[in-house]
N, C-alpha and C positions, 0 to 999 in steps of 0.2 A: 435739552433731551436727557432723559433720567433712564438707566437702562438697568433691568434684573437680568440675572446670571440663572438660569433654570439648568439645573446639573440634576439626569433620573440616576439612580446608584442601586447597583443589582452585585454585588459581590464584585467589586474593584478595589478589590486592599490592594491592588499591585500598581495602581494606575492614579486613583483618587486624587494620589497627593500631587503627583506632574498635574494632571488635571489643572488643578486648583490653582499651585504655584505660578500656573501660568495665567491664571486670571489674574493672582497677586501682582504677577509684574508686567501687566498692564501699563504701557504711556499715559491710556487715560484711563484710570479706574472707575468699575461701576458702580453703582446708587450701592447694591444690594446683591449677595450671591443666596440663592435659594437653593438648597441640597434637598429632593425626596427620596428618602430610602424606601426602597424596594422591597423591604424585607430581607436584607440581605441577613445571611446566615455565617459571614467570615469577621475580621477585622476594620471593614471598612468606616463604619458608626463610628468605632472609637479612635480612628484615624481624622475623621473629619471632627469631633468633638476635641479632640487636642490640640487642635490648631487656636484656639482662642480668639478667631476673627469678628470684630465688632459688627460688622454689617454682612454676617453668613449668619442663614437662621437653616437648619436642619426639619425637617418635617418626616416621620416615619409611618410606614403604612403598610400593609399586609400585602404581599407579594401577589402584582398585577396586572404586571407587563409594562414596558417602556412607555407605552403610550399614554396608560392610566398615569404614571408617577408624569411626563412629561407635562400634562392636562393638570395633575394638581397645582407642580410648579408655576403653570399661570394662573391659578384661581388663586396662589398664596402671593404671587407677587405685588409689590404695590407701585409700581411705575409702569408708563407707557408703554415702555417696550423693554419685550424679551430677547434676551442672545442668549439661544440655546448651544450647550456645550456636553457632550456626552463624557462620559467618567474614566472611558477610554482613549479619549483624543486629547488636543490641548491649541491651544492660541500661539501664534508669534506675538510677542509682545507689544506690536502695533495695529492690533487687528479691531479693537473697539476704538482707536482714532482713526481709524477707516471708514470703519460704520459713522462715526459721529460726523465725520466729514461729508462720507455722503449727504445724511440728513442735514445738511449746513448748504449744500447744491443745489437738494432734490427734496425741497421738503413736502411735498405734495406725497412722494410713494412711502406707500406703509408696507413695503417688503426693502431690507439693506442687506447686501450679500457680498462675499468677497468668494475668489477663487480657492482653491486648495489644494495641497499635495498629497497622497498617498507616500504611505510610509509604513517597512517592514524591516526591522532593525536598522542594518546603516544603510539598505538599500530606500532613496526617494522614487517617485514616480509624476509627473506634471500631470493633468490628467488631458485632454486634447476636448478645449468645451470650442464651440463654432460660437463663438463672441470677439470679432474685427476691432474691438476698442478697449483702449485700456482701461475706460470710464465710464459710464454711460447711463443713461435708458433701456432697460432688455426688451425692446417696443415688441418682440414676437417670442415669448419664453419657449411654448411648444415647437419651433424653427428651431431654433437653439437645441434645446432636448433631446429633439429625435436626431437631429444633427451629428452628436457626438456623446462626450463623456457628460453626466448630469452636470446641468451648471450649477445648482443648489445644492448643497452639504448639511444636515441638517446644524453640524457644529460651526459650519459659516454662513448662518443665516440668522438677522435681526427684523422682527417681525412686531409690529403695532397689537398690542393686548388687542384692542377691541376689531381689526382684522380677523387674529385668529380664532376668537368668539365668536364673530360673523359667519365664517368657513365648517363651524364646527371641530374646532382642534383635532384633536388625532381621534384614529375609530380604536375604540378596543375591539372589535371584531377580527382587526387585519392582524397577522403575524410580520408579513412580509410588503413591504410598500406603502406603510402607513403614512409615511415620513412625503413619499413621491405624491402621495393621491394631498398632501392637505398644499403643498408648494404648485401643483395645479389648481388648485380650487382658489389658492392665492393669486394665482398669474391672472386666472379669469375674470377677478374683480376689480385687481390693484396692480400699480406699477411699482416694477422691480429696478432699484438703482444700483449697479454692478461695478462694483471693484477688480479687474482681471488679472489681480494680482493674487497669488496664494498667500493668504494669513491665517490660514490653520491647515494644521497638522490634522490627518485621517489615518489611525491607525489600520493597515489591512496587509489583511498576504497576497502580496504579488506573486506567488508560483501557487498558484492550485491545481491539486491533481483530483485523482479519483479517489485519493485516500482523504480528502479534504470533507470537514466536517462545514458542508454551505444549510442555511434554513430551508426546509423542505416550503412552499409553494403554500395556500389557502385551501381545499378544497372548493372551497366556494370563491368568487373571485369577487369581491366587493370593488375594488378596483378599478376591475373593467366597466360593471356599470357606474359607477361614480363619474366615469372617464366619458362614458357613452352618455349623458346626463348631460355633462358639457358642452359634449360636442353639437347634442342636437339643443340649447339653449344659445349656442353661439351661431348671432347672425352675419358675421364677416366672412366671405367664402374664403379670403387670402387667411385667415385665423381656422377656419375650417379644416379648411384640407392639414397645415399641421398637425390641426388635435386630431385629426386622422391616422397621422403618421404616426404621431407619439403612442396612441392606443397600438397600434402594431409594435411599435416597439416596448412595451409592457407587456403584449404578448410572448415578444423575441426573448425576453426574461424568462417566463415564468416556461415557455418550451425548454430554454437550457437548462433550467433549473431540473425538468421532469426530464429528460434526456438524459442527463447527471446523473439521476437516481435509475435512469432505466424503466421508466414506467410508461408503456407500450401506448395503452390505453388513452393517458393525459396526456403525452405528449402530443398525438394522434386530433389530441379535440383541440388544444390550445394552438394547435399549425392551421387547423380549419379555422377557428377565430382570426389570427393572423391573416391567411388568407384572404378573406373577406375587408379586410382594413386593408392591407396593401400584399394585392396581388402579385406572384414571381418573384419573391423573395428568395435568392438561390439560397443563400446563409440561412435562414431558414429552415429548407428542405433539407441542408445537408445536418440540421442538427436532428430533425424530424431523421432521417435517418440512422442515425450515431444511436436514439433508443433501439432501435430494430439490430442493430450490428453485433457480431460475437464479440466476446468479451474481451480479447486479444486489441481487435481493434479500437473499439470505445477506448479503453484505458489509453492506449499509445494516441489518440485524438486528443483527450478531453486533458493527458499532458502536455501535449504540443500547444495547444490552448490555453493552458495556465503557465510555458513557460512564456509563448507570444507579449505575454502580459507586461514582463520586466523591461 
């Protein structure tokens, strides 16, 4: 098993080099680390060019979104499979002998994943995925998903080059979700083998408030139809009714998201799509209400919300 390192890089002078260091000290080190600059406009180019790594090759490109540089890193890599790592996160040092271990079990699945933790300075967070094994088969990834916390990371997933050619790597289209919509389209075709142990590090902030700077939503929801494509190609009703669930729960997103911002309107359409996917959703309604509420409230909610988190 020969595995490339695909790192997108957008102005991480602060982070690049944890990054990296931790793929360096890897148990089992990779074939290849592939770095696509983003365009970055700070120090981070000549941070990754000092390092003098014999099997890191740098590729630069005109700033185009995570997805674009992510997509070239697999058209520049030259081995079977990619382990995606974002320029902000970083590996526990056993985390490509995990992967390599699965593929040594499981070698039929061309999707390798390990658990992960959330982390905001010295505060950790576990995240709560509905996955009963500490090893395994993910025989129903949408059961899982809608379940609880995403079981997939993009930075703890190892995924077969010619899968994600099959799936159409990432969209540039999407701002927000790009990452969720290409790990179903993975789950749909191919079997997922799961590590339920955290081996990477997820950089986030565990308290968000109202003053929190989160990505505003698509207008358009590529997403959703991508999701609905699915579900109605999929003929298992026990696989059904999940991707049913999980499409409500991508709506349950992008409501909080419009709710956050206070946008009357979209929150309004994206509770009626929910709706239709799974019906009585109180959690839901009560964020579908939080856009409607004065401003006193919303804020003291959507902190109580971001402090629930920790």
């Amino acid at each position: 098993m020969k595995v490339s390192v695909v790192v997108p890089l957008y102005n991480k002078a602060d982070t690049i080099m944890r990054a990296l260091h931790s793929v360096l000290s890897q148990t089992a080190p990779p074939d290849e680390i592939v770095v696509i600059d983003d365009g970055s406009t700070d120090a981070s180019v000549d941070i990754v060019r000092s390092l003098r790594i014999g099997n890191l090759r740098l590729y630069s490109q005109e700033n185009a979104g995570v997805s674009a540089a992510r997509n070239a890193g697999i058209r520049h890599a030259r081995n079977d499979w990619i382990a995606f790592l974002d320029a902000d996160d970083e590996w526990k040092n056993d985390y490509l002998e995990t992967i390599r271990d699965l593929h040594v079990h499981y070698p039929d699945s061309r999707v390798l994943a390990t658990s992960y933790v959330y982390k905001d300075g010295d505060e950790e967070m576990v995240p709560a995925i509905c996955f009963p094994e500490r090893v395994g088969i993910m025989r129903n990834y949408f059961k899982v998903a809608s379940g609880g916390s995403p079981p997939l990371w993009t930075s703890a997933v190892t995924a077969h080059k010619q899968a994600l050619l099959d799936v159409g790597c990432f969209s540039g289209e999407i701002t927000i979700g790009e990452d969720l919509l290409v790990w179903a389209k993975l789950a749909h075709k191919f079997s997922i083998a799961y590590h339920n142990e955290p081996k990477s590090i997820y950089y986030f902030p565990l308290n968000v408030t109202v003053h929190s700077r989160l990505r505003h939503p698509d207008n358009h929801d590529l997403v959703y139809r991508e999701l609905k494509k699915i579900y109605m190609d999929e003929r298992r009703s026990d696989y059904r009714r999940y991707i049913r669930r999980y499409i409500g729960y991508w709506c349950k997103i992008r409501l909080h998201l419009f709710s956050f911002y206070r946008e009357k309107k979209n929150a309004l359409r994206e509770y009626l799509k929910l709706f239709r996917e799974t019906p009585f959703n109180i959690k839901a309604l009560a964020l579908l209400l939080l856009a409607f509420s004065p401003g006193f409230i919303h804020e003291y909610a959507f902190n109580s919300l971001g402090n629930r988190m920790k």
